[in-house]
Each structure stands twice: as C-alpha cells, then as structure tokens.
C-alpha positions as CSV (number, residue, x, y, z in Angstrom):
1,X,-82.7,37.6,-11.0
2,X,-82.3,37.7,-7.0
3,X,-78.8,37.8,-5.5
4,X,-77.3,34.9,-3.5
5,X,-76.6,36.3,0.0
6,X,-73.6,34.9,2.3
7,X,-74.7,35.0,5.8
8,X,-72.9,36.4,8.0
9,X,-70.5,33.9,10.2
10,X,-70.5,31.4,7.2
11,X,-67.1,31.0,6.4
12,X,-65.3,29.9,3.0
13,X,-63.7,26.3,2.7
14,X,-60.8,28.2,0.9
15,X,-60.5,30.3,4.2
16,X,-60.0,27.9,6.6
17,X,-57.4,26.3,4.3
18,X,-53.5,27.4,5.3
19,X,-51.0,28.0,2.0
20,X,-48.7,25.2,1.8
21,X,-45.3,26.5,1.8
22,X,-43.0,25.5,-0.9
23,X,-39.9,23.4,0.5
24,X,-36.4,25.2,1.3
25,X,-33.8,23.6,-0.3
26,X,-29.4,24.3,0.9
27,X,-28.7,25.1,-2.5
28,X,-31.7,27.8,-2.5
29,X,-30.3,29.7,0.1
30,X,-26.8,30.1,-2.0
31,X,-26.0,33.6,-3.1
32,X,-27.3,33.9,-6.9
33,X,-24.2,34.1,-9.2
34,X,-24.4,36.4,-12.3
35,X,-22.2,34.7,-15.3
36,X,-21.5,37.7,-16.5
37,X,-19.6,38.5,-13.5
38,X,-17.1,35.5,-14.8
39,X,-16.7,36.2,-18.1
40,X,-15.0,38.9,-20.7
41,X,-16.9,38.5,-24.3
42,X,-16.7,40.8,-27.3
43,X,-14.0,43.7,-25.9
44,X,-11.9,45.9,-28.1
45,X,-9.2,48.3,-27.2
46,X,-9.8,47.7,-23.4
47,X,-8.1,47.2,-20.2
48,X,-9.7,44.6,-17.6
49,X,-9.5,42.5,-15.0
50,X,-10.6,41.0,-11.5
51,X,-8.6,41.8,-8.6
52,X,-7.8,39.4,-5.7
53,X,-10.5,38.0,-3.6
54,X,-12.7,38.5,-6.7
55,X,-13.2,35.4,-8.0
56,X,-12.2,32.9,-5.5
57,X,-11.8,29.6,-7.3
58,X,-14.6,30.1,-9.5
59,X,-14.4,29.2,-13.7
60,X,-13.7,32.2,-15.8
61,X,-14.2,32.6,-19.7
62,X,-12.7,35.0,-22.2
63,X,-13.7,34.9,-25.6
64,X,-14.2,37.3,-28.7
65,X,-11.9,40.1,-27.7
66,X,-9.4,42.1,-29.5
67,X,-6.6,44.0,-28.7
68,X,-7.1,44.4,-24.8
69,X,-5.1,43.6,-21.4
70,X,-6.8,41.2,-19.2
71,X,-5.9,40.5,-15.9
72,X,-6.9,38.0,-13.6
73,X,-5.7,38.5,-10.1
74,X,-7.0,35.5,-8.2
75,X,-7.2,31.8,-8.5
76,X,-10.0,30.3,-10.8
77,X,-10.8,27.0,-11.3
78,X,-10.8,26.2,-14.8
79,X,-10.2,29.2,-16.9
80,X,-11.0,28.7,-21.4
81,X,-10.0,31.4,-23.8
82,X,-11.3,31.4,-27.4
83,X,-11.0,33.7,-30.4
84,X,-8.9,36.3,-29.1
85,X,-6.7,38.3,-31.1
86,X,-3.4,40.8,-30.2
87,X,-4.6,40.8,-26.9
88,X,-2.5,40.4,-23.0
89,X,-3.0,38.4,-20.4
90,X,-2.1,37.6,-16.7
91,X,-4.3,35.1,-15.1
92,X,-3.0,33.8,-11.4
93,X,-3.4,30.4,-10.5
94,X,-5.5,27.9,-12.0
95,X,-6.5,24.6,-10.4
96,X,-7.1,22.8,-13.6
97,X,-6.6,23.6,-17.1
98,X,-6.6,26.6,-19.1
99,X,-7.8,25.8,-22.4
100,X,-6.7,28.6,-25.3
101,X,-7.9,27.9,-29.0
102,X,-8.4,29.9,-32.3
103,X,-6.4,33.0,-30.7
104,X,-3.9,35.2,-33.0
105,X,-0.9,37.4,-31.8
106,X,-1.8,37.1,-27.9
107,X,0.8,36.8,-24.9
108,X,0.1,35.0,-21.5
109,X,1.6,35.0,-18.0
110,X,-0.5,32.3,-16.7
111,X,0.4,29.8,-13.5
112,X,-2.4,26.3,-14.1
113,X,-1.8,22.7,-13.5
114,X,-2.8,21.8,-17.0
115,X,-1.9,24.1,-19.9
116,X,-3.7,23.1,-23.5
117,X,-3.0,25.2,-26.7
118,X,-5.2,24.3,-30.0
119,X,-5.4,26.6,-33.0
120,X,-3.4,29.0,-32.4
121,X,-0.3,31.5,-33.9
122,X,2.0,33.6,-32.6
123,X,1.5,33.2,-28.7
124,X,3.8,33.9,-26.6
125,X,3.8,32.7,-22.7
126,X,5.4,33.0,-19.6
127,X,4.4,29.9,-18.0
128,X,4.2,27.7,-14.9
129,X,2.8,24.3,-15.3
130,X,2.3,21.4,-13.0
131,X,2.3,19.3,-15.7
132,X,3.6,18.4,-19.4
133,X,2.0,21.7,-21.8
134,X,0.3,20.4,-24.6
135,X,-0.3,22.4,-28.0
136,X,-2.2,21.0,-30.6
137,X,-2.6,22.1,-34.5
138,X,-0.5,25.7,-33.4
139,X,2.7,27.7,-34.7
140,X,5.0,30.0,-33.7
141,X,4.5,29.3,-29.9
142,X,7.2,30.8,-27.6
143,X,8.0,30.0,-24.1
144,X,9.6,31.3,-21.3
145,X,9.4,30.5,-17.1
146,X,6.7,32.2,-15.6
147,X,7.8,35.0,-13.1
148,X,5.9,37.6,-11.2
149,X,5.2,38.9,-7.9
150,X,2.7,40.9,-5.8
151,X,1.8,39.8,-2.1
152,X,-1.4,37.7,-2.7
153,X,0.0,35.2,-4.9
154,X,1.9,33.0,-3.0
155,X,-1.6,32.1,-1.1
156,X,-3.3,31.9,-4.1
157,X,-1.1,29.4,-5.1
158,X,-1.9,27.3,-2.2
159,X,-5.8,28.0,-2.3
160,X,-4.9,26.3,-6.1
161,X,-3.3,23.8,-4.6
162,X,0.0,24.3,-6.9
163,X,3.3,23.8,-6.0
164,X,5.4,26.8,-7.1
165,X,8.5,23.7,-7.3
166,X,6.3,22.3,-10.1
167,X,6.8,23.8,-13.1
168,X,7.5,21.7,-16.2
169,X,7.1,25.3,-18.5
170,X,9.8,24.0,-20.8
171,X,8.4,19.8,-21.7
172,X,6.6,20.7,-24.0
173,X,4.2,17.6,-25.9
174,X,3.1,18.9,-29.3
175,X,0.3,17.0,-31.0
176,X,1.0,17.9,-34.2
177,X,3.7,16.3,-35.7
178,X,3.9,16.8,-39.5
179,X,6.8,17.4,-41.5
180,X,9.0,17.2,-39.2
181,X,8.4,21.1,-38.1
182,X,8.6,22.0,-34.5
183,X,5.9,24.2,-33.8
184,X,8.0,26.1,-30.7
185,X,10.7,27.7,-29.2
186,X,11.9,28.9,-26.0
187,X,12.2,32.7,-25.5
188,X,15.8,33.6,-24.7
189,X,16.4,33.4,-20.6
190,X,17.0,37.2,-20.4
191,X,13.5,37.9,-21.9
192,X,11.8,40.4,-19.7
193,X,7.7,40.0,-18.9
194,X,7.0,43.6,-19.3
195,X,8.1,43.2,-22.9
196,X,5.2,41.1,-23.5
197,X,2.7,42.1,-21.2
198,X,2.4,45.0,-19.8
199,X,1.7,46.1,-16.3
200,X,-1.7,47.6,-15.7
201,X,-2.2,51.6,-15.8
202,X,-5.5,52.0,-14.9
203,X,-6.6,53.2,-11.3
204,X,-8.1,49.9,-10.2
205,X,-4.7,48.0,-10.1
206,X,-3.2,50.6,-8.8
207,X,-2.7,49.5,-5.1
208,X,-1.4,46.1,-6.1
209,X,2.3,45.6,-5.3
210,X,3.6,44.3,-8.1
211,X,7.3,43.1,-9.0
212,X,8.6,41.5,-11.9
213,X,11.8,41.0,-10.6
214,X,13.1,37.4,-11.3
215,X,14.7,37.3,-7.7
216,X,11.3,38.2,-6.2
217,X,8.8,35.9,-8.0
218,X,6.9,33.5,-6.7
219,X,7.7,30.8,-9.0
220,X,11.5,30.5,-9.1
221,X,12.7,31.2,-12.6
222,X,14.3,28.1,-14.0
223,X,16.6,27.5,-17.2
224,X,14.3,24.4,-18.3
225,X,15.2,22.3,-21.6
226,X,17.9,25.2,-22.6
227,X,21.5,24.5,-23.3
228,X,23.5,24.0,-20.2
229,X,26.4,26.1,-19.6
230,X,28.7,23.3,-17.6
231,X,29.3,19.4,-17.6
232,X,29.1,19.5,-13.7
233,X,25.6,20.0,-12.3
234,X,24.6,18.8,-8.3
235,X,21.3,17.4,-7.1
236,X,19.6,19.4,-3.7
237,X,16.9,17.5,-2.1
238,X,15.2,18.9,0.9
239,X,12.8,16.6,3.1
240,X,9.8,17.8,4.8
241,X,9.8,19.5,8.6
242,X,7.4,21.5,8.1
243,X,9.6,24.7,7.1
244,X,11.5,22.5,3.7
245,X,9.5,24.7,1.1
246,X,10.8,28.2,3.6
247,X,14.5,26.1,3.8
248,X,14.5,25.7,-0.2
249,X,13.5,29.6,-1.1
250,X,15.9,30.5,1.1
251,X,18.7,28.6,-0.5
252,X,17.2,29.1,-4.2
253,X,17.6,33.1,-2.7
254,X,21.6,32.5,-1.6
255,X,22.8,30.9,-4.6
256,X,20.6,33.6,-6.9
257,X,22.3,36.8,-5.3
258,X,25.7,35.2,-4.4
259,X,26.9,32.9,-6.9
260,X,25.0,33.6,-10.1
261,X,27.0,31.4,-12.3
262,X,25.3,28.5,-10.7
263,X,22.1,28.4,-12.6
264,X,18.6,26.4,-11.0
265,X,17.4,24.0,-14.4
266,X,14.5,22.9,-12.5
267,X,12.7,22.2,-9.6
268,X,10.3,19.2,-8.7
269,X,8.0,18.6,-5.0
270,X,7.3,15.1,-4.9
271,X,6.0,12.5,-2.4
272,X,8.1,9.4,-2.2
273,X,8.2,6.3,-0.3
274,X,11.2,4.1,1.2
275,X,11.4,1.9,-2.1
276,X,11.4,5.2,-3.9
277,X,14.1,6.6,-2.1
278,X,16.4,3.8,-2.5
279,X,15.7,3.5,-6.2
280,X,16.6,7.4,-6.1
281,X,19.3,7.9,-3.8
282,X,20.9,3.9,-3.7
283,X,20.7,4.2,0.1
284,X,18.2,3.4,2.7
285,X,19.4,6.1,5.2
286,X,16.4,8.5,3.8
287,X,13.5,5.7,4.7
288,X,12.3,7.6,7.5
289,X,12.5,11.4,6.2
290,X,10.7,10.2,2.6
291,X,8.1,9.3,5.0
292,X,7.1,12.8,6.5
293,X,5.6,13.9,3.7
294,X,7.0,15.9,-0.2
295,X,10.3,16.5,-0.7
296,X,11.6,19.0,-2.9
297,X,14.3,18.8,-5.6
298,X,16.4,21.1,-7.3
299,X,18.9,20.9,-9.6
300,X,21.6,23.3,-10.6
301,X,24.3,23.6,-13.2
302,X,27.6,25.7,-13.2
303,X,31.1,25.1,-12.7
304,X,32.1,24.1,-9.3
305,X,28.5,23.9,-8.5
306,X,28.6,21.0,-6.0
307,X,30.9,22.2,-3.3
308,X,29.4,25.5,-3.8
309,X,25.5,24.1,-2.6
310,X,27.4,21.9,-0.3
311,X,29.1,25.3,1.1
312,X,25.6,27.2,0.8
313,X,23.8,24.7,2.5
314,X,26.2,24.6,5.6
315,X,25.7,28.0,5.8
316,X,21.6,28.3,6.3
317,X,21.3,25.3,7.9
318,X,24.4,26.1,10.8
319,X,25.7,22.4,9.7
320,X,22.7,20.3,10.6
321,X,22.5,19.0,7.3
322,X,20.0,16.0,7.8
323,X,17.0,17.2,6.3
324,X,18.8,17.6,3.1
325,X,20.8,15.3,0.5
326,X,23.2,17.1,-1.9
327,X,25.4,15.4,-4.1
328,X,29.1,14.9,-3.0
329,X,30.7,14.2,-6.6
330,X,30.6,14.5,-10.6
331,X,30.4,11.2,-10.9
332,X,27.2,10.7,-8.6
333,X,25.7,13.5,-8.9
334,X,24.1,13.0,-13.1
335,X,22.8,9.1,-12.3
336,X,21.3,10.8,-9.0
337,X,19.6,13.7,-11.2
338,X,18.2,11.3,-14.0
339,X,16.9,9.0,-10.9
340,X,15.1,11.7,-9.4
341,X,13.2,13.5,-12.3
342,X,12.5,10.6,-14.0
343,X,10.4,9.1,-11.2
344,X,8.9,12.7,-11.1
345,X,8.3,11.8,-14.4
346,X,6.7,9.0,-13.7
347,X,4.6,10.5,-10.9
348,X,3.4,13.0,-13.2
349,X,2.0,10.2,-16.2
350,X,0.2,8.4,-13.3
C-alpha cells in the first residue's frame, strides 16, 4: 500500500488554530490553603501550637488528642474542639464561638465572643466571654476570669473585634437542668493559671513575653457572680474621647495597686443613646457624650469605695471630670448599677 504524502507548504487546520485559554478567576489567584496547617488531630503526649501572625483570623480545629498542651497564639475565627482528653489549652481571641464537646479532664484559657460546652467533665477554664457561656449535658465545669498577657494580644483582641470590658465569664446559662444539680462552680479568686495550664517549654515559644500576672493582663480580672465582701459598691462610667478605653485601664491600674480592698465585679462597653442614658443615669446631662460612641462601665465593691473612685478619678483626670459619671452615694449608687447592667443585659439578648 502507497504512502499518503503531505506536501510541503500544506498546512494543518489544527495548526492554524490558537489554544483557547482557560478563564482567570480572583479567587484562583488566592494562595492555596493546606487544612492541615489549621488543624491538630490524633496527638498524644505532645506540645503544640501556632504562634502570632500564624493564623490570622482563620478557623482552627482540634480533635482526637490526648494528654498534650496546645497553644494558639493568634486570633481565629471560629475555633471547635472535639474528643480531647487530659489535655491544656490557650487559644487567643476568637471572633465567634468556640465549640468544645465529648472532652474529659481538659483545662482552657480561651478569650471568644461565644463560648459553647456539650458533653463534657471535668474542664476547667479561665475564660473571657462577650457573651452569656452556655454548657449543655456537662459536669464538674469550673470557672475562673480569664487572665494573661504577652504583647500581641491586646491587638489581637481588636483584629477580633472583642472588647476586653466584655466579659460575662461568670453568667453562666446551663441547658441541662435535671434534678436540680448545678453542673458548675467558680474556681476560688486566688486561683493561679499556671496551676492549670502550664506555660510552654519548648524552644518555639520561647521569645514570647509572657506574664500571668493579674495586674498585667489584658482582660482585667473581675470578681463576677462571687460573694461580695461589702454592702457599699460605686458605679464608674467613662464616655468615649477617643482615649476612654486608655482613661479606664489606667484607673482599673490605680485602684488595683493602691487600694486593693476595692475589688472590680465587672466591667461592661456598651453603646447607648439619649433615651438610654436617662433611663440609666435619671438625668439628661449625658445626652450629648452617650452620643460619641461606647461607653464603658465598671463596677466596684469595698468599703468606702465611692469616695475612694471619686478621689482616684480626681487624681488621673487633674479634676476635669466630665467624661466620667461616678456615683456620689449609697443610696444611688445600687439602682444606678442594676440600671446599667441590666440594659447591658438587654443589649446582649438582642
């Protein structure tokens, strides 16, 4: 059989034809992500953890693991931890929920808007919550006010978008509500981190400037729903300037190292409007400053405590005391407490 010949200058159809390029889309020029970068599955007897700058809002997971410290030193997003047992746990701020279920013997310091417990014994957490903590079908749960420090948090917070004066660690809604058992406690206020979970050791944490001194933390440590030590206790609210959160630490700091009788029960930033404020205060002389933008709350509780703020406050702010209300008397000061935290309240079920 004779061969067919192509002469030469004939050209193929299929070479004059141009490839037709598949289209770019934005979300195909986006950095692959590797899952496995954002997760900790099936560890025993290890120490790990991301550091800050590592994660950058992203979701994390954490299941399977036994008898390890894990440490997460950055913001996520939404952080779930499942089937853990006897293991530690620091995990910065978290712009959702953390969601722990079916874990045994495990201790958390953990800072999250939402903090959901199901399934679970013997936890124990140091916590900082933006809203009311739920646990569900769990037992033997202790609490205590979160409290740490290294530089980075404070930011991360913000990236979050938490308010360290938010912290409802102590209202605790349980679920599960059968024969009349209460499923938690509060660890005692003395209760030291470090006697839960540890600091790290190994030489990748190393750098981190950590403290876990109470007057250095981040959040400030509150005394919650424990038993008051006075009948007198004095509402601070500062209004925003632009410095009020800077104004408040400061004053949180004065009363902490100089009169530590007075003891902070809890904070609360909240935004408020002119009908708020006269609902709150029974004045409209705050119209104005509500409308600038949060304001921040604080109470404290200890004898002598209102003239000792109203001193304290003269003194940081040189006697321009405009930007702040402080109650003046004992017999003002509770009805303007309730007022205020239960419209925070209120804020918060919206």
């Amino acid at each position: 059989m004779g061969c067919l010949l192509v002469k030469s200058g004939f050209k193929s159809s299929h070479e004059t034809l141009e490839e037709e390029q598949p289209k770019v889309y934005s979300w195909d020029k986006r950095p692959k992500v590797d899952p496995s970068n954002y997760m900790f599955d099936g560890l025993t007897d290890q120490t790990v953890g991301k550091l800050p700058g590592s994660l950058n809002g992203k979701q994390f997971i954490v299941q399977n693991c036994k008898n390890c410290n894990i440490y997460l030193y950055d913001y996520t997003s939404t952080v779930t931890v499942d089937d853990c047992i006897d293991c530690n746990f620091f995990i910065g701020p978290i712009q959702t929920s953390i969601f722990i279920r079916d874990c045994t013997g495990c201790k958390f310091v953990v800072a999250c808007q939402q903090f959901r417990l199901r399934d679970c014994q013997n936890l124990d957490a140091f916590l900082c919550c933006a809203t009311q903590p739920i646990i569900e079908s769990s037992s033997r749960v202790k609490l205590a006010c979160f409290t740490y420090y290294y530089p980075e948090l404070a930011g991360q917070f913000k990236e979050a978008k938490l308010s360290v004066f938010n912290n409802n660690w102590s209202n605790i809604h349980d679920f599960t509500q059968d024969d009349n058992m209460k499923h938690f406690t509060l660890l005692p206020e003395d209760c030291k981190v470090d006697d839960f979970v540890p600091l790290p050791s190994t030489e990748d944490f190393q750098f981190l400037e950590i403290s876990l001194d109470p007057k250095k933390s981040v959040v400030p440590r509150s005394l919650g729903n424990r038993r008051k030590t006075s009948d007198e206790s004095c509402l601070i609210v500062f209004f925003f300037d632009g410095s009020s959160q800077e104004r408040a630490l400061k004053f949180i700091d004065e009363m902490t190292n100089s009169h530590p009788d007075c003891i902070l029960v809890q904070t609360k930033e909240l935004k408020m409007t002119p009908p708020d404020a006269l609902r709150v205060f029974g004045s409209d002389a705050y119209d104005v400053v509500v409308s600038r933008g949060p304001v921040i709350g604080l109470e404290y509780n200890g004898e002598n405590c209102i003239q000792i703020c109203q001193e304290v406050i003269m003194g940081i702010t040189k006697g321009l005391t405009g930007l702040v209300f402080i109650s003046q008397s004992r017999e003002t000061a509770d009805e303007q407490i309730e007022n205020y935290y239960n419209f925070a309240d209120m804020q918060m079920a919206v």
